[in-house]
C-alpha positions as CSV (number, residue, x, y, z in Angstrom):
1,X,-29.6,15.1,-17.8
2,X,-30.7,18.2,-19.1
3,X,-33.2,18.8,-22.1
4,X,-32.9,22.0,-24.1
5,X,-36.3,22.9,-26.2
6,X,-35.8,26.0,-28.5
7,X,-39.3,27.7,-27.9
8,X,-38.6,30.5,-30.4
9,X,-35.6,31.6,-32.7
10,X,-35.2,32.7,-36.2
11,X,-35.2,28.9,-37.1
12,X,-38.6,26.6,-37.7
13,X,-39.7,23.6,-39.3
14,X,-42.7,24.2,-41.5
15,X,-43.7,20.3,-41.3
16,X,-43.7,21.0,-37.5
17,X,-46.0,23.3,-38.0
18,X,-44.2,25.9,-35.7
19,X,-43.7,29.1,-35.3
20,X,-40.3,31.8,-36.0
21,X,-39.5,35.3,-34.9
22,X,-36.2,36.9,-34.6
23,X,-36.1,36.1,-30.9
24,X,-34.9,33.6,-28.3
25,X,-37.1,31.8,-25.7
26,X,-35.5,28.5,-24.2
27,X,-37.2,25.7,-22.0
28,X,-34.9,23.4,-19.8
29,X,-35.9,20.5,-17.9
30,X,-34.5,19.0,-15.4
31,X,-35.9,16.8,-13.2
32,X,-37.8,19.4,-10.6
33,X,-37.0,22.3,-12.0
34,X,-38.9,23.5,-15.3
35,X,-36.6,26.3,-16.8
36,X,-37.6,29.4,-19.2
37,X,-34.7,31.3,-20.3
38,X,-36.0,34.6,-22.1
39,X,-39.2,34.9,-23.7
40,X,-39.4,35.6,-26.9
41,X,-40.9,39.0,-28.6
42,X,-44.5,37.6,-28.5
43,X,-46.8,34.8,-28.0
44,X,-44.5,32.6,-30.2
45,X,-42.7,30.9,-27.3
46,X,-46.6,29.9,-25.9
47,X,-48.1,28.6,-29.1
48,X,-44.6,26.6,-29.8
49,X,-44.7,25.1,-26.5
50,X,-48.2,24.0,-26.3
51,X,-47.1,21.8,-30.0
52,X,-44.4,20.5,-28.7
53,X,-46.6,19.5,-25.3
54,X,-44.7,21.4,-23.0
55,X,-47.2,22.7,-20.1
56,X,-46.1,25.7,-19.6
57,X,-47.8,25.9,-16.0
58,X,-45.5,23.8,-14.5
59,X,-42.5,26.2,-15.1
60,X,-41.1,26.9,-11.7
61,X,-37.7,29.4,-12.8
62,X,-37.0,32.2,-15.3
63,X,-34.9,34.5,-16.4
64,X,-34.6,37.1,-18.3
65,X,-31.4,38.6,-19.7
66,X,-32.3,42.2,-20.7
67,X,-35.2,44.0,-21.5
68,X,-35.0,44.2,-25.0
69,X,-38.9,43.3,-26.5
70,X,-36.9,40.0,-28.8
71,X,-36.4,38.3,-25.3
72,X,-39.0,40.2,-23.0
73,X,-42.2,39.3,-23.6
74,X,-42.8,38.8,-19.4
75,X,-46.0,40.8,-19.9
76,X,-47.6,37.4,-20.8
77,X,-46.6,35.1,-17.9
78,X,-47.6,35.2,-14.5
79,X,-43.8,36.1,-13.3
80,X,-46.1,36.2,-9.5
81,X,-46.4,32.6,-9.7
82,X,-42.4,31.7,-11.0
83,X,-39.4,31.6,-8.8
84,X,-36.6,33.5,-9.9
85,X,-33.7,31.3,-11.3
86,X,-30.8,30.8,-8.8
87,X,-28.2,32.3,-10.8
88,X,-24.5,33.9,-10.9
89,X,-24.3,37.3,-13.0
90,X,-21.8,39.3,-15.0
91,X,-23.0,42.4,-16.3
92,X,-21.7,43.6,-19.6
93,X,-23.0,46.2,-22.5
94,X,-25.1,44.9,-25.5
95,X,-22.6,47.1,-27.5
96,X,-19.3,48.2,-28.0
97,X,-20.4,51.6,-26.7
98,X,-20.2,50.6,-22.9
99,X,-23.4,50.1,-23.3
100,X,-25.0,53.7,-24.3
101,X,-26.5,52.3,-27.8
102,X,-28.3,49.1,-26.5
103,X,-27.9,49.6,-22.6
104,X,-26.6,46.8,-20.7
105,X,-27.0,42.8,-20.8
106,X,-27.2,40.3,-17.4
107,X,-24.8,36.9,-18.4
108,X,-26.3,34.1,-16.7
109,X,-24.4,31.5,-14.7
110,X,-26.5,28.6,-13.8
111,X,-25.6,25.0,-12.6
112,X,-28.3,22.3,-13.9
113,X,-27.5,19.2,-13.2
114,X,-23.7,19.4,-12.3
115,X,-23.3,21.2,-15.4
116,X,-22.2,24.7,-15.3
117,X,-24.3,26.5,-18.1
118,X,-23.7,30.0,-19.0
119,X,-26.4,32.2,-21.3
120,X,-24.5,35.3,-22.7
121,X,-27.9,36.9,-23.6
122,X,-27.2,39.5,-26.3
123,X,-23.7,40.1,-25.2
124,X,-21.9,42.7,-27.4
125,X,-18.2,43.1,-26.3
126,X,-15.5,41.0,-25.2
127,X,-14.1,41.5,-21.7
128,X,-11.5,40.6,-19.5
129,X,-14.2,39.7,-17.2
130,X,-15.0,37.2,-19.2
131,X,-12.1,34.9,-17.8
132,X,-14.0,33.9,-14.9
133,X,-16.3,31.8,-17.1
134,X,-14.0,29.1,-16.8
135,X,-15.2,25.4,-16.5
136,X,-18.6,26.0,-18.7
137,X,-20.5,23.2,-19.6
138,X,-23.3,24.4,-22.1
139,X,-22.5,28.1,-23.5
140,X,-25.5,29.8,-25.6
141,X,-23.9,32.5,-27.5
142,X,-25.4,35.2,-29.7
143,X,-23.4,35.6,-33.5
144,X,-25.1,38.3,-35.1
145,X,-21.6,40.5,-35.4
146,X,-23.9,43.5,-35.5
147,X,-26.0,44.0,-32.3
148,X,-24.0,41.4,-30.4
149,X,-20.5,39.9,-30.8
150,X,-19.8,38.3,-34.1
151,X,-19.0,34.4,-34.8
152,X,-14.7,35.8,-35.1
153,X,-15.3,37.4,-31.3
154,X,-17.3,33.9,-30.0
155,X,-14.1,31.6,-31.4
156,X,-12.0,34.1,-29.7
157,X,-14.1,33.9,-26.4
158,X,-14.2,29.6,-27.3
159,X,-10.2,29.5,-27.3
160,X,-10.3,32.0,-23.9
161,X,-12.7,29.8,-21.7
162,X,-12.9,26.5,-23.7
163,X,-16.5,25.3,-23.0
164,X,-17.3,21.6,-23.3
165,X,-20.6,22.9,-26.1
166,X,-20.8,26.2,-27.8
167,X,-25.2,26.4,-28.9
168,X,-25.0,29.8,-31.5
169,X,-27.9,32.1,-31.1
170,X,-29.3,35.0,-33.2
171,X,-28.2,34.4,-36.3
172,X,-30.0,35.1,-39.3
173,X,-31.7,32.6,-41.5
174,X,-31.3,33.4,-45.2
175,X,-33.6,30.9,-46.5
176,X,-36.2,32.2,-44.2
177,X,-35.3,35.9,-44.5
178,X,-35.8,35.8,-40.5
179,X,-33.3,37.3,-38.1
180,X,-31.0,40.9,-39.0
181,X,-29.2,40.1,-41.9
182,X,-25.6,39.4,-40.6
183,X,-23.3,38.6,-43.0
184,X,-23.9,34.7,-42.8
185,X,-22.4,34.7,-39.3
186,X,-23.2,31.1,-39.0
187,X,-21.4,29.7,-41.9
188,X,-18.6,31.5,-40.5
189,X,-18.7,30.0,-36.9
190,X,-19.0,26.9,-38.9
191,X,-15.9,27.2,-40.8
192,X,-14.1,28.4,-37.7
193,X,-15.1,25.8,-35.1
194,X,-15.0,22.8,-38.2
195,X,-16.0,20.4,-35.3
196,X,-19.6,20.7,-34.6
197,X,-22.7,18.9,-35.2
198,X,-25.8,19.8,-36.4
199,X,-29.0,19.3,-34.7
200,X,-31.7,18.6,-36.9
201,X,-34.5,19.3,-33.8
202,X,-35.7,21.7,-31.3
203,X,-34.7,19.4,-28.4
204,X,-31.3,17.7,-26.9
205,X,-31.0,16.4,-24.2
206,X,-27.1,17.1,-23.1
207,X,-25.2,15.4,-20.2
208,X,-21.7,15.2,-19.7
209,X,-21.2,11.8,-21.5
210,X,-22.7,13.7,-24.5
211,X,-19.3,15.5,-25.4
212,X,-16.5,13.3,-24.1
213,X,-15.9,13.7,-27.4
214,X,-17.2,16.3,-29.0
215,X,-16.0,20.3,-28.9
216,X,-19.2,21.9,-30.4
217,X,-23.1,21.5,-30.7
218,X,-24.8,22.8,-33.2
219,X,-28.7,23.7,-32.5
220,X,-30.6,24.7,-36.1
């Protein structure tokens, strides 16, 4: 099995006691292999991880999928002492401009535990070249509709690839004012996917019995 713990997004718990920044920083365990995708914009990720009693030392891959400072912040981890992440790529613009607004973004394809998992990063454009994403697992997708591709261009991508669990990512909270305002993108992916399930927690552990039968997850 693999367990997803959100280090840092626009989402937190105040009884938890953790921290929020628009930003993305994921840990993945599984068995060996201790897994940071991004890193946040800060120290968020580190103070998060040490509540949550993750030991951060023992991460042995990571990657990063553009240089952006919200997922970036590689200045405060030893990258000398991490393995890079054994990964597939597709490189595609972080904006509808081929890139010349926001430069380009690295899509990761990673297999964790017989589970194909794909990371669009901050993705900005649909593309043919998307198609070869087929058989996917775990997707984490970006909704903010404004610096990456909206919750209307994820369902599209959804009924292109069909992947087993769609995690949204970098949407705005409203009730936390944290994030770029964006239109309540994920009410709409709500209203568009209608199956999904909301994960009151920062970790899940998925496997492949986990969505037999279920279409969507829902990470909060």
């Amino acid at each position: 099995a693999m367990k997803l713990t959100v280090l840092c997004d626009n989402n937190t718990y105040i009884d938890n006691y953790l921290l929020g920044e628009p930003a993305l920083s994921f840990y993945i365990e599984n068995g060996k292999d201790k897994i940071l995708l991004d890193l946040g914009y800060s120290n968020v990720y580190k103070v998060n991880a040490k509540k949550l009693n993750i030991d951060l030392n023992n991460v042995n891959k990571i990657a990063f999928s553009h240089g952006h400072d919200d997922h970036n912040a590689k200045e405060l981890v030893n990258i000398s002492k991490v393995g890079q992440l054994d990964f597939d790529s597709l490189i595609l613009p972080h904006d509808k401009n081929n890139g010349l607004d926001r430069g380009m973004n690295k899509i990761h394809i990673v297999n964790i535990d017989d589970m194909k998992v794909v990371h669009l990063g901050d993705l900005g454009v649909l593309d043919i070249s998307l198609l070869k994403l087929n058989d996917v697992d775990v997707l984490f997708a970006p909704i903010n509709g404004f610096y990456t591709i909206s919750s209307e261009e994820l369902y599209q991508l959804i009924k292109m690839i069909k992947p087993k669990i769609v995690i949204p990512m970098h949407y705005y909270n409203a009730s936390k004012e944290s994030g770029y305002p964006d239109d309540n993108q994920i009410e709409i992916f709500k209203n568009l996917v209608k199956d999904y399930k909301e994960i009151d927690d920062y970790q899940i552990e998925i496997n492949k019995g986990l969505y037999e039968n279920e279409s969507s997850e829902l990470l909060k």
